[in-house]
ROSEVO-247116 format. One record per residue: x, y, z of N, C-alpha, C, O in turn. Coordinates in steps of 0.1 Angstrom, whole numbers, plus 5000, padded with zeros to 4 digits. Layout:
N
n.u:n.v:n.w:ca.u:ca.v:ca.w:c.u:c.v:c.w:o.u:o.v:o.w
X:Y:Z:X:Y:Z:X:Y:Z:X:Y:Z
...
% end
This chain:
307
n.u:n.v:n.w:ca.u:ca.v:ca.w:c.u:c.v:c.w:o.u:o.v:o.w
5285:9658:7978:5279:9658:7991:5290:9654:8002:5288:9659:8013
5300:9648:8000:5310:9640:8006:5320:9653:8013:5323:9656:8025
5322:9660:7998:5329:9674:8005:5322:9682:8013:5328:9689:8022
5305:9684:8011:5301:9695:8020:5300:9691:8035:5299:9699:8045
5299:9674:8035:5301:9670:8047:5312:9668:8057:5310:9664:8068
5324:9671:8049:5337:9672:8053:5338:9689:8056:5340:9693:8068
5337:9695:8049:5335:9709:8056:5325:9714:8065:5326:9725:8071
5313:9703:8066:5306:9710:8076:5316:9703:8090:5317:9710:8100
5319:9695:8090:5326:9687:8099:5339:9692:8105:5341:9691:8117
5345:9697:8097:5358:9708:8100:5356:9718:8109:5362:9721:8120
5345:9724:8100:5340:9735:8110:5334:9738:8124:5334:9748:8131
5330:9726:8126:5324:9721:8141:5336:9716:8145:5335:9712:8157
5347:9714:8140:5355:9707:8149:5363:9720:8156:5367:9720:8167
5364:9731:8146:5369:9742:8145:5365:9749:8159:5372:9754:8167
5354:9748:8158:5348:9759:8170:5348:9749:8184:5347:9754:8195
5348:9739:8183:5350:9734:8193:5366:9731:8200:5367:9726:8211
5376:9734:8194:5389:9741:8194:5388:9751:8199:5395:9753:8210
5379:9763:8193:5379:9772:8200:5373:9777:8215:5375:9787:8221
5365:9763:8217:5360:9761:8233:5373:9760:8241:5376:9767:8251
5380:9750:8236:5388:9746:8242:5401:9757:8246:5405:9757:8258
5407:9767:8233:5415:9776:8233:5407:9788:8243:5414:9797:8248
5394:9787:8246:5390:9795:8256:5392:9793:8270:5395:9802:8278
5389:9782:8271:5396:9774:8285:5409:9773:8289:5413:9774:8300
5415:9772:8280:5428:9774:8277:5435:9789:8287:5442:9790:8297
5428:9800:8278:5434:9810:8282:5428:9817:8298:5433:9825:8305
5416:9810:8298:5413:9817:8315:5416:9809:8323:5414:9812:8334
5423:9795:8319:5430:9787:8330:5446:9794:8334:5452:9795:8345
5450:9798:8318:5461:9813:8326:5461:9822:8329:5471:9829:8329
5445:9825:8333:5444:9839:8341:5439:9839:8352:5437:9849:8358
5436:9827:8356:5435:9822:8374:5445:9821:8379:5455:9814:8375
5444:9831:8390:5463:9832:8394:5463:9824:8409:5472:9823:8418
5445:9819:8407:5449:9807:8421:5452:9796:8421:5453:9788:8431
5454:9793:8403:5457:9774:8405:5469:9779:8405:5474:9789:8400
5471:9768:8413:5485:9763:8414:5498:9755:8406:5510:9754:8406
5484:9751:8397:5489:9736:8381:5482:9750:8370:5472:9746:8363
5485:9762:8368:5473:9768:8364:5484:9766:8346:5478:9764:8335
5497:9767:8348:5503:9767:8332:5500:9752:8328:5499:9752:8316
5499:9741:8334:5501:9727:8331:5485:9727:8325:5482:9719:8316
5474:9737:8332:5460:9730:8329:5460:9739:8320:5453:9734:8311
5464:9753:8315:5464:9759:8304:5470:9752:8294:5461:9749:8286
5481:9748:8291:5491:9738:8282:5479:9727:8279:5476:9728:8267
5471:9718:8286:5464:9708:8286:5453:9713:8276:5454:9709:8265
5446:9720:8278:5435:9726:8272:5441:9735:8255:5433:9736:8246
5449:9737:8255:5454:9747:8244:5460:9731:8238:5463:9735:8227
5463:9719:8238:5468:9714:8231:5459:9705:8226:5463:9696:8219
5443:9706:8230:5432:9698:8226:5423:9709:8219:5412:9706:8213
5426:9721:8219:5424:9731:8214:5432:9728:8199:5426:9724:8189
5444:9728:8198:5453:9727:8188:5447:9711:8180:5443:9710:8169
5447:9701:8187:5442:9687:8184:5428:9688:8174:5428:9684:8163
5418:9695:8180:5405:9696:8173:5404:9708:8165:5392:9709:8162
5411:9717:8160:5409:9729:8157:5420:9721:8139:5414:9718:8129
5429:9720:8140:5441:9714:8136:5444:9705:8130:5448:9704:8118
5440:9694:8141:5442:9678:8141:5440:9676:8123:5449:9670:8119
5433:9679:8115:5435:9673:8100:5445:9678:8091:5444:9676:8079
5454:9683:8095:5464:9691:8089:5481:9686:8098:5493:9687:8095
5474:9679:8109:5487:9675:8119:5495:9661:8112:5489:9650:8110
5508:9663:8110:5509:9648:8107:5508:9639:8123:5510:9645:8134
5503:9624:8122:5497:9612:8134:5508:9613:8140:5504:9612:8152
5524:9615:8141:5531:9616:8149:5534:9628:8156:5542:9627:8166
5530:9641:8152:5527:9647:8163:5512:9651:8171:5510:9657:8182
5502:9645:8162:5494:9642:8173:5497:9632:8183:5495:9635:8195
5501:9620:8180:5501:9610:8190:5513:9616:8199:5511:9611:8210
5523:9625:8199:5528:9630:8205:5525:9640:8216:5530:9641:8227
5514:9649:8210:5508:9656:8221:5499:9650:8228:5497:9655:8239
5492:9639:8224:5484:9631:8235:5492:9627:8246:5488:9628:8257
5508:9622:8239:5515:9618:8251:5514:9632:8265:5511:9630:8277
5519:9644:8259:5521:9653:8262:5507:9655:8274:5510:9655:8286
5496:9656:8270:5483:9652:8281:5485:9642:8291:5481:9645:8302
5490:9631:8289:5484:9618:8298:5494:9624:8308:5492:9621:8320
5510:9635:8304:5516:9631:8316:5518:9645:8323:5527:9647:8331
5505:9656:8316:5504:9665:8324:5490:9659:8334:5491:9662:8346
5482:9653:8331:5475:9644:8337:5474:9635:8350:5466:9634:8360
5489:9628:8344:5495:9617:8355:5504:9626:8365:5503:9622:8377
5511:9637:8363:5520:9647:8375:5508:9650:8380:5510:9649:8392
5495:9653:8379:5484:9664:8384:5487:9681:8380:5487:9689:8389
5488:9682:8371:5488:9695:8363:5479:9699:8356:5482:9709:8350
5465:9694:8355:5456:9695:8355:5441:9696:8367:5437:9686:8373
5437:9708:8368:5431:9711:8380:5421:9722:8371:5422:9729:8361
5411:9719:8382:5399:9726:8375:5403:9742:8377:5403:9751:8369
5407:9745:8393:5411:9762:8397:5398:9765:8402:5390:9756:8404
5396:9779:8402:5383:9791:8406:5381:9793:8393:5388:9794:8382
5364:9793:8396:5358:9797:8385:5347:9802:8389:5342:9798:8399
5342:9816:8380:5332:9826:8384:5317:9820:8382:5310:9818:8372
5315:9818:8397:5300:9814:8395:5294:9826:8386:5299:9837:8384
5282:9818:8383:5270:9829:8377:5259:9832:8385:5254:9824:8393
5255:9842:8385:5246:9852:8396:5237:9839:8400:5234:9829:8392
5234:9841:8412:5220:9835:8418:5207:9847:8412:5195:9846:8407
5214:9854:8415:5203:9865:8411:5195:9872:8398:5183:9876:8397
5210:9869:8387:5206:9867:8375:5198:9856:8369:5189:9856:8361
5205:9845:8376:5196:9832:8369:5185:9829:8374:5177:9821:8368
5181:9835:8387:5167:9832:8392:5155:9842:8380:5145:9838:8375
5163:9853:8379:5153:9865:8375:5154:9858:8360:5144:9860:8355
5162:9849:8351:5162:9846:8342:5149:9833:8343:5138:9834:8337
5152:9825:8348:5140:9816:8346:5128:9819:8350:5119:9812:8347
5126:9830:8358:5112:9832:8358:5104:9838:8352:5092:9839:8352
5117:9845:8341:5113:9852:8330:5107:9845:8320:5097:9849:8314
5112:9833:8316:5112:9826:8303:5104:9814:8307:5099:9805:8299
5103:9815:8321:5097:9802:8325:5100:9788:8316:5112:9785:8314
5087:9777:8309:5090:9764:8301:5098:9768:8289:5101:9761:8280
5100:9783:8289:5105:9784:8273:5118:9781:8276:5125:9786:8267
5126:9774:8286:5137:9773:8291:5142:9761:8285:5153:9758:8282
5130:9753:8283:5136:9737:8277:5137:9739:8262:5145:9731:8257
5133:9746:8255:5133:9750:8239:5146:9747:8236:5147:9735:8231
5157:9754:8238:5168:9749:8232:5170:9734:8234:5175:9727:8225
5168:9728:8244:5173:9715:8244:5164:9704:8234:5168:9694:8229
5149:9710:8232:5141:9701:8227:5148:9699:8208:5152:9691:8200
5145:9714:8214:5157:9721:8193:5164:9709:8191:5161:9700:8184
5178:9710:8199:5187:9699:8201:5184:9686:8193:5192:9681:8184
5172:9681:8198:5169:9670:8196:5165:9665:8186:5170:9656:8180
5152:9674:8183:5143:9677:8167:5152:9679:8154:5154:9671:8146
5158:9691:8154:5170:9692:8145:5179:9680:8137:5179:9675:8126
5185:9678:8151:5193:9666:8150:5189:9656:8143:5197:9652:8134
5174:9648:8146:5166:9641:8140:5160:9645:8128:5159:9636:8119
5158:9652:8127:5152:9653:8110:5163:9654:8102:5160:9649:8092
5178:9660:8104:5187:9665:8094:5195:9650:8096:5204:9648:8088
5193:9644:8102:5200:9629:8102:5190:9613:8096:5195:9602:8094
5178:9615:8093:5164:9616:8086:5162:9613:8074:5159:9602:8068
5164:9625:8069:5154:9630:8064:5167:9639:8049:5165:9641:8037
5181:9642:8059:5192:9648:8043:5200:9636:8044:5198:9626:8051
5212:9639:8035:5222:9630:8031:5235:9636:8041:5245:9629:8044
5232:9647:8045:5238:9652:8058:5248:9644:8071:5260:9646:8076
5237:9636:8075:5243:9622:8084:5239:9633:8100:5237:9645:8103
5239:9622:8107:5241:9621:8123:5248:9632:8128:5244:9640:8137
5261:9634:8121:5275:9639:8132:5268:9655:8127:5267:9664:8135
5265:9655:8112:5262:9675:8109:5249:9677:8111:5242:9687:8107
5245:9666:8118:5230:9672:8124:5232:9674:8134:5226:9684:8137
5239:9671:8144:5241:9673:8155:5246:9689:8160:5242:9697:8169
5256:9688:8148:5267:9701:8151:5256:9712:8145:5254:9722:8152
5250:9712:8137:5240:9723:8131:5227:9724:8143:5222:9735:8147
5222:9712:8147:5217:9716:8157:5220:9723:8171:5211:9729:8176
5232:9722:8177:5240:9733:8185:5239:9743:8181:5235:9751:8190
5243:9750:8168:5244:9761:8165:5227:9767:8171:5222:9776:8179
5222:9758:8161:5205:9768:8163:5202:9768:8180:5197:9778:8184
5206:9759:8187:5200:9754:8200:5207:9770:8205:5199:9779:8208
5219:9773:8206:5231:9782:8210:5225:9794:8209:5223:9800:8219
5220:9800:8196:5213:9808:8190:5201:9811:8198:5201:9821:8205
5193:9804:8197:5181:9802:8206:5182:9806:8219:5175:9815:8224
5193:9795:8228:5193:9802:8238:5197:9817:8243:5195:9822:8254
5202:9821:8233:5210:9836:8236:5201:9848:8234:5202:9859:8239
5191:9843:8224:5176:9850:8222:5170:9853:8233:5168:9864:8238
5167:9838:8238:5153:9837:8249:5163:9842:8259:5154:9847:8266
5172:9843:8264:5180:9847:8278:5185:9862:8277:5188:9868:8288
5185:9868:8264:5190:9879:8262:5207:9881:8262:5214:9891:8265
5211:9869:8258:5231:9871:8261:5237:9876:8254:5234:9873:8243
5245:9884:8255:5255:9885:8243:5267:9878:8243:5272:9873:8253
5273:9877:8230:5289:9870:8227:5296:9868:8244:5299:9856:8248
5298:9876:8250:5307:9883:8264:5301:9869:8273:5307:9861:8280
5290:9868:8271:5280:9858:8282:5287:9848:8280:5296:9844:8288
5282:9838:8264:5282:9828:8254:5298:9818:8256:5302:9806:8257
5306:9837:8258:5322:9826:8261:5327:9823:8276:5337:9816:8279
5318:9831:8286:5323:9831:8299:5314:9816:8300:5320:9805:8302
5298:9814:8297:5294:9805:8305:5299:9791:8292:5293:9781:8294
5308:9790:8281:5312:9773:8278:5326:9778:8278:5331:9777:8267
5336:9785:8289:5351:9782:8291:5345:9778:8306:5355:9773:8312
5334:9778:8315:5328:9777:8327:5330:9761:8329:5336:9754:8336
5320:9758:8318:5316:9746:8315:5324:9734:8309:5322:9722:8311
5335:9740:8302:5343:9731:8297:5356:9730:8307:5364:9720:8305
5358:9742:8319:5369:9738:8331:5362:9729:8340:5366:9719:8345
5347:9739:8340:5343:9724:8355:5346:9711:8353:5350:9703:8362
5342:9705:8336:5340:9687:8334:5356:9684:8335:5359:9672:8335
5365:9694:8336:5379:9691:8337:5379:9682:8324:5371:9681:8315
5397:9672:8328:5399:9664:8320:5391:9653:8318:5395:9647:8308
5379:9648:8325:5370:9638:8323:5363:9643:8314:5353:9637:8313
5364:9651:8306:5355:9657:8291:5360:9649:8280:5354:9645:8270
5376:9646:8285:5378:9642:8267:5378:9629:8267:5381:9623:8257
5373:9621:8281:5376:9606:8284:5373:9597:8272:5379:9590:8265
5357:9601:8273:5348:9593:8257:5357:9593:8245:5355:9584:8237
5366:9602:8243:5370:9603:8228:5386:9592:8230:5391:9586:8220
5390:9591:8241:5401:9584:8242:5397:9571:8240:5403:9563:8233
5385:9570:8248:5385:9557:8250:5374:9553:8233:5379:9541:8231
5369:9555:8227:5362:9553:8219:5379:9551:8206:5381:9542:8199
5386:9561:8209:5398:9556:8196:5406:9543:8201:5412:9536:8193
5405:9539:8217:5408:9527:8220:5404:9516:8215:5411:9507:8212
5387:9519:8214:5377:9507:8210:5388:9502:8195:5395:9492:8193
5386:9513:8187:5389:9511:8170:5407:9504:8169:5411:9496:8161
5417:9511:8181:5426:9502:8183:5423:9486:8187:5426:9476:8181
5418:9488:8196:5414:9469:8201:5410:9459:8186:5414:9449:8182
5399:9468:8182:5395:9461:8166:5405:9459:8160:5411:9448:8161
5410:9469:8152:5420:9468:8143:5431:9458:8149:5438:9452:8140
5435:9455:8163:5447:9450:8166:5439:9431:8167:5448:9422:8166
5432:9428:8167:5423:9415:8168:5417:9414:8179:5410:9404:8178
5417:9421:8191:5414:9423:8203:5401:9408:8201:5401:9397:8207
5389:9412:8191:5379:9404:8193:5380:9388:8191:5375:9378:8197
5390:9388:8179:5393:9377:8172:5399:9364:8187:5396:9353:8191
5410:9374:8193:5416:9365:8201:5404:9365:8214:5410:9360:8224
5394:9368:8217:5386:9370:8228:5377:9355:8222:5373:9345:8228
5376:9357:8211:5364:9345:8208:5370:9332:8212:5364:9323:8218
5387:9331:8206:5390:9320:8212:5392:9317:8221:5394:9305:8225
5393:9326:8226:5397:9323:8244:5383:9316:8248:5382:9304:8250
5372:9323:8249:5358:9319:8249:5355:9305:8245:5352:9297:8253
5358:9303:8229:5355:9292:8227:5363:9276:8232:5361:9264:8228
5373:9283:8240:5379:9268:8245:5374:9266:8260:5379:9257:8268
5366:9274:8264:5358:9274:8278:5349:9269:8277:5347:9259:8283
5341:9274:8266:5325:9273:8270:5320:9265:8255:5326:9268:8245
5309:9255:8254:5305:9253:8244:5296:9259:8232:5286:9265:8235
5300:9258:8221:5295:9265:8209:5279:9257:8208:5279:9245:8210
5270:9263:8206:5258:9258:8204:5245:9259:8211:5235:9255:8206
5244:9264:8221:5240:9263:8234:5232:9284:8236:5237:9294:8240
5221:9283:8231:5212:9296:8229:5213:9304:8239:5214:9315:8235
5212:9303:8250:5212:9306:8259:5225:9308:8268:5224:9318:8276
5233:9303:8268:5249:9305:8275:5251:9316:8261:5251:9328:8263
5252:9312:8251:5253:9322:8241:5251:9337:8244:5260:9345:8245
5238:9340:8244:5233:9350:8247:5236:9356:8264:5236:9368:8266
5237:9347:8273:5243:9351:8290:5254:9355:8287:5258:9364:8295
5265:9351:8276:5281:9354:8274:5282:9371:8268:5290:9380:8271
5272:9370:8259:5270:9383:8246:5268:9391:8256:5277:9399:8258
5256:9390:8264:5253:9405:8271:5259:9409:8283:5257:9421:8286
5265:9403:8290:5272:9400:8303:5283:9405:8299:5287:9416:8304
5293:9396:8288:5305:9403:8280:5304:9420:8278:5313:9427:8282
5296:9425:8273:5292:9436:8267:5289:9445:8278:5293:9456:8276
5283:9443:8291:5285:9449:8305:5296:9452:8307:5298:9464:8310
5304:9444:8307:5317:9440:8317:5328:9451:8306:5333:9462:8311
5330:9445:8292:5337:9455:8282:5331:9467:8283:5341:9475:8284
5323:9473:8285:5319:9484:8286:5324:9497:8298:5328:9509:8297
5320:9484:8312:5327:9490:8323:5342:9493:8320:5346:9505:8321
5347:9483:8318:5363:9483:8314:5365:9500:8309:5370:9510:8315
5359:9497:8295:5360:9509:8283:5353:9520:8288:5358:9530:8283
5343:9525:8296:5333:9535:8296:5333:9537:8283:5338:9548:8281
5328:9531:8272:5319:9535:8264:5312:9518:8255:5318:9510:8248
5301:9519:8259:5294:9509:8246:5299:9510:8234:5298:9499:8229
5304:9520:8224:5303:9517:8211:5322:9509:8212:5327:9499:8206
5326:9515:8219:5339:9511:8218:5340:9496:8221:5347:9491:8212
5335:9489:8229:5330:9477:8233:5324:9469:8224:5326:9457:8225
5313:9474:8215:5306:9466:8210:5316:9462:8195:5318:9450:8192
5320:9468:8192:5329:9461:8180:5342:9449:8182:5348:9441:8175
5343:9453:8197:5353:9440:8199:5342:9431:8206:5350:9428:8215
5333:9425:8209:5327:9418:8214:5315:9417:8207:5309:9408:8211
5309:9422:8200:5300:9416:8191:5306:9407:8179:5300:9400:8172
5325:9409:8178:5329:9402:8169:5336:9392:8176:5345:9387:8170
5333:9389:8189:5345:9376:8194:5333:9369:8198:5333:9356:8197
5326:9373:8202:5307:9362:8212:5300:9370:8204:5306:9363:8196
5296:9375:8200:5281:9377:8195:5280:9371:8177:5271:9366:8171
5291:9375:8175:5285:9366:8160:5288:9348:8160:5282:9339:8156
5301:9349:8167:5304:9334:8168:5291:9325:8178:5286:9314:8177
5289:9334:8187:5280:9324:8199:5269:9333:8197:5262:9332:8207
5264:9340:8189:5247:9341:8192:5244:9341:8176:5236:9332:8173
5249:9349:8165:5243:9349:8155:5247:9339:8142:5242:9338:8131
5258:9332:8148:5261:9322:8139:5253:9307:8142:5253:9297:8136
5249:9311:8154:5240:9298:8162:5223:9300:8158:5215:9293:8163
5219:9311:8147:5209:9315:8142:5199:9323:8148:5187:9325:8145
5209:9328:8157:5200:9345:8164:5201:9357:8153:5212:9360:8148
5190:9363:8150:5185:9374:8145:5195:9385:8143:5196:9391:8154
5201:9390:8135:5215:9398:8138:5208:9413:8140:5214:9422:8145
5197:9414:8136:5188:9430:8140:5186:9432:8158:5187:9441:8167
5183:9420:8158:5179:9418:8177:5193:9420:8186:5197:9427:8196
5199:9408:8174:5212:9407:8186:5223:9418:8188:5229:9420:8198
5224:9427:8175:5227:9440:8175:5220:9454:8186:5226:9460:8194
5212:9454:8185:5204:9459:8191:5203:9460:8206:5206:9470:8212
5197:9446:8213:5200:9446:8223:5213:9443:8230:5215:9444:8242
5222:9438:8222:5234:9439:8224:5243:9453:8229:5251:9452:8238
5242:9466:8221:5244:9479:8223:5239:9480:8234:5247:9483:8243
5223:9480:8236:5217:9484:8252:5223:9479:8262:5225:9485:8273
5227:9465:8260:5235:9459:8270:5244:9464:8278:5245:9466:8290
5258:9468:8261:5264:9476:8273:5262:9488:8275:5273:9494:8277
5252:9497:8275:5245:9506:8285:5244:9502:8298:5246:9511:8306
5241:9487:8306:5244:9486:8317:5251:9490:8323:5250:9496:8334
5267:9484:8313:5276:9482:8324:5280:9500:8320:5290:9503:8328
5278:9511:8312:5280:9523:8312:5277:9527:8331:5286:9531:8338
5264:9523:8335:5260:9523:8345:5270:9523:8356:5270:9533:8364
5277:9514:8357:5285:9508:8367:5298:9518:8371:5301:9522:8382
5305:9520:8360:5317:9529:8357:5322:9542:8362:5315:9551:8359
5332:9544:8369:5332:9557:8363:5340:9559:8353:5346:9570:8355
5343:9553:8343:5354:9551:8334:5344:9560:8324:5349:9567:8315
5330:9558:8326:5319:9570:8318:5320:9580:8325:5313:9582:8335
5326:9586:8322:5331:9599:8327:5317:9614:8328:5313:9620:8338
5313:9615:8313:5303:9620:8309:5291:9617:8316:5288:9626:8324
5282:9605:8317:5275:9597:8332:5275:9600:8343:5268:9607:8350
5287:9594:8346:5289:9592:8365:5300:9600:8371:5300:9600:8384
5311:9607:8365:5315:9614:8371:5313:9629:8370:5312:9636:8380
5313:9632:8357:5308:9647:8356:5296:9652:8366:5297:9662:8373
5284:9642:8365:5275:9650:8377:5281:9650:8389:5278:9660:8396
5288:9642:8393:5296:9645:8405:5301:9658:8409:5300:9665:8418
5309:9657:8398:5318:9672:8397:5310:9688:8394:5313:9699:8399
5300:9683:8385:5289:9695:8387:5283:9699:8397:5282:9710:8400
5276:9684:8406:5269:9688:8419:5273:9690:8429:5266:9693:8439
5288:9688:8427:5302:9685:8439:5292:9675:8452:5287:9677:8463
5293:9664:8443:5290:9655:8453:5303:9646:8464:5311:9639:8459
5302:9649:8478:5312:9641:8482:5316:9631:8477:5327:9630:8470
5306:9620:8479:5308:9607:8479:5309:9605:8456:5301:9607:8448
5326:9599:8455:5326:9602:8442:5319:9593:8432:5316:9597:8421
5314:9580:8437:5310:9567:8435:5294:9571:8435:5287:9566:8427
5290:9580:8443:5274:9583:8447:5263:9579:8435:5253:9573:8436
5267:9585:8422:5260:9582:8413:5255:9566:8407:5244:9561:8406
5270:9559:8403:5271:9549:8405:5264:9541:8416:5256:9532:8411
5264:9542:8428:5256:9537:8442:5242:9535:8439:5236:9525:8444
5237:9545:8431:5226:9547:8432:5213:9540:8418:5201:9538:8418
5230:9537:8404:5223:9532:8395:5227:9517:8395:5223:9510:8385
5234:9512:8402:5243:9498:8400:5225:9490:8400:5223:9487:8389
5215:9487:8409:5206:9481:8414:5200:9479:8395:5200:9470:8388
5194:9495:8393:5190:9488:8386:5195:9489:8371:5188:9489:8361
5207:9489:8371:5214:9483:8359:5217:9467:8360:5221:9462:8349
5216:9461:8368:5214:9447:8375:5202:9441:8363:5202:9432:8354
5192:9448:8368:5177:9444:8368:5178:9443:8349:5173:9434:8342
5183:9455:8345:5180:9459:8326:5192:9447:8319:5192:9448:8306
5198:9440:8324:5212:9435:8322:5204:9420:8322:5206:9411:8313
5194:9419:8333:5185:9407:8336:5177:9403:8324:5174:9392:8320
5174:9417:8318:5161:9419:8309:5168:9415:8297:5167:9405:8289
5174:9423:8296:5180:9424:8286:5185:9405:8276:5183:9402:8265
5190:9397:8287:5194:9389:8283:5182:9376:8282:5183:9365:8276
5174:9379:8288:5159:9374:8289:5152:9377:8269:5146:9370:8261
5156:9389:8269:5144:9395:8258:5156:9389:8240:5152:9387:8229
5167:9390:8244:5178:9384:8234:5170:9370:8231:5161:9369:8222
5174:9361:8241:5171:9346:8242:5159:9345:8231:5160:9340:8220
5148:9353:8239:5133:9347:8234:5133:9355:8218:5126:9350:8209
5140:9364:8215:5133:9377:8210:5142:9375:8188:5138:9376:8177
5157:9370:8197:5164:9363:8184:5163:9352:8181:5165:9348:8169
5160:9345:8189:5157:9330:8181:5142:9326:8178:5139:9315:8173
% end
C-alpha cells in the first residue's frame, strides 16, 4: 500500500510540474515582460523542483531555491500580460450549465472525503485524485478541450505569481524551526516570564501565541508544531487540559492570526491580485475585526472546554 501511495504521489507531483513548465514557457512568449527570462527561469525551476525533486540530490535543490529567492529579491519575477478569457464565452458558458457550475468544486470535496475516509489511500491521494475527476468534470460540463485546460491553469498559475509557492516555503520552515528546537527554546523563554500553573494565562499564552506564530509564518500547521510544543503542552496540557481540545482549538487559533497576514499569501493576497484590488491590505482590513472576536472565543472555549 505504502508503494501505491508513493506512486500515486509522484504522479500528482508530476503533473503539477507540468503546470508549472507551462507557465514557464508562456512566460517566454510574452514579449511584453520585461523580467520575462527571469520569470520563465522562476517557474521552470519549480517545474523541475516538483516534477524531479525525488531524484534531485538536497544540495541541488537547496540550491535552486537559492536560485528563486534571488530572482525574487532582483524583481525578475512579474506576472506580464495574460490573455483574458472571453466575456462572451464565459457568460454564454454559465448560462448554459447554470448550478451545474458548482459540481466540480462540490466533487472536490466529496471525493476527497470519502478516499481519505473511508481507503488506506490517506488525505494527500484523495485530494490529488479528486482534482483529476473535478478537472474532468469540468471539461465535460463546459465542453473544453486539452487547448482550453492548458491556457486557462498556465493563466492561473501566472496571475497568483510567486505568492503561489509561499505556503510550501513557509510550511518547510515550520519543520526547520521543529527540528532546530525553535519550540524547546520558546517554552523557556516563556517559562521564566510567566508562571507555570495558572489555567487560564496558560491557555491566553497557547492561543494568542498561535495567532501571533501564525501571522509571523502564514501558515497554522507550520506554527502549531513549534508552539504547541513550547506553551501548549508545557502550559496548558501538562497543567491537565484535554490534549483533544487543546489540539484542536489550538489549530483554529492560529487560523486567526492566518487572518491578519499577508504572509498567507493563498488568503489575503492572491484575492488581491485576482480582483486587482488597489488597496493591497484591503482583505486583511476587512477580516482583522473579526478575527479579533474568534481569537476571543477561541480562548474562552479552551479555558472552559479542556479543563
Amino acid at each position: 500500500m505504502e508503494a501505491i501511495i508513493n506512486n500515486f504521489l509522484l504522479a500528482f507531483y508530476i503533473i503539477i510540474g507540468l503546470f508549472f513548465l507551462a507557465a514557464a514557457i508562456e512566460s517566454w512568449r510574452d514579449q511584453t515582460n520585461p523580467a520575462r527570462w527571469g520569470t520563465g527561469l522562476f517557474w521552470l525551476i519549480f517545474a523541475v523542483l516538483f516534477a524531479l525533486g525525488q531524484w534531485l540530490p538536497s544540495e541541488v535543490s537547496g540550491g535552486l531555491l537559492l536560485v528563486i529567492a534571488l530572482l525574487s529579491l532582483f524583481k525578475q519575477v512579474r506576472v506580464g500580460h495574460i490573455k483574458e478569457l472571453s466575456e462572451k464565452v464565459a457568460s454564454e458558458t454559465v448560462s448554459r450549465i447554470g448550478n451545474w457550475i458548482f459540481l466540480p468544486s462540490i466533487l472536490l470535496a466529496i471525493v476527497a472525503l470519502v478516499i481519505a475516509q473511508f481507503t488506506k489511500l490517506g488525505g494527500q491521494v484523495g485530494i490529488g485524485i479528486a482534482a483529476v475527476i473535478s478537472l474532468i468534470v469540468a471539461m465535460i460540463l463546459t465542453k473544453s478541450n486539452i487547448k482550453v485546460a492548458y491556457e486557462d491553469t498556465q493563466r492561473m498559475v501566472r496571475s497568483v505569481g510567486s505568492a503561489g509557492i509561499l505556503p510550501q516555503l513557509l510550511a518547510t520552515l515550520g519543520v526547520v524551526f521543529t527540528a532546530s528546537g525553535v519550540g524547546q527554546a520558546t517554552s523557556k523563554a516563556i517559562s521564566g516570564l510567566f508562571p507555570v500553573g495558572n489555567h487560564l494565562l496558560g491557555v491566553i499564552l497557547y492561543c494568542v501565541a498561535m495567532a501571533l506564530f501564525t501571522a509571523i509564518m502564514g501558515n497554522a500547521f507550520a506554527a502549531f508544531a513549534v508552539i504547541t510544543a513550547g506553551i501548549g503542552i508545557p502550559f496548558v496540557i501538562a497543567q491537565g487540559g484535554s490534549p483533544v481540545v487543546v489540539a484542536a482549538l489550538g489549530m483554529t487559533a492560529g487560523y486567526c492570526g492566518t487572518l491578519l497576514t499577508p504572509m498567507a499569501a493563498n488568503f489575503n493576497t492572491l484575492p488581491v491580485a485576482l480582483m486587482e484590488m488597489k488597496d493591497p491590505l484591503g482583505v486583511i482590513k476587512q477580516q482583522y475585526p473579526i478575527a479579533l472576536i474568534m481569537l476571543l472565543v477561541h480562548i474562552i472555549l479552551m479555558y472552559f472546554l479542556a479543563f
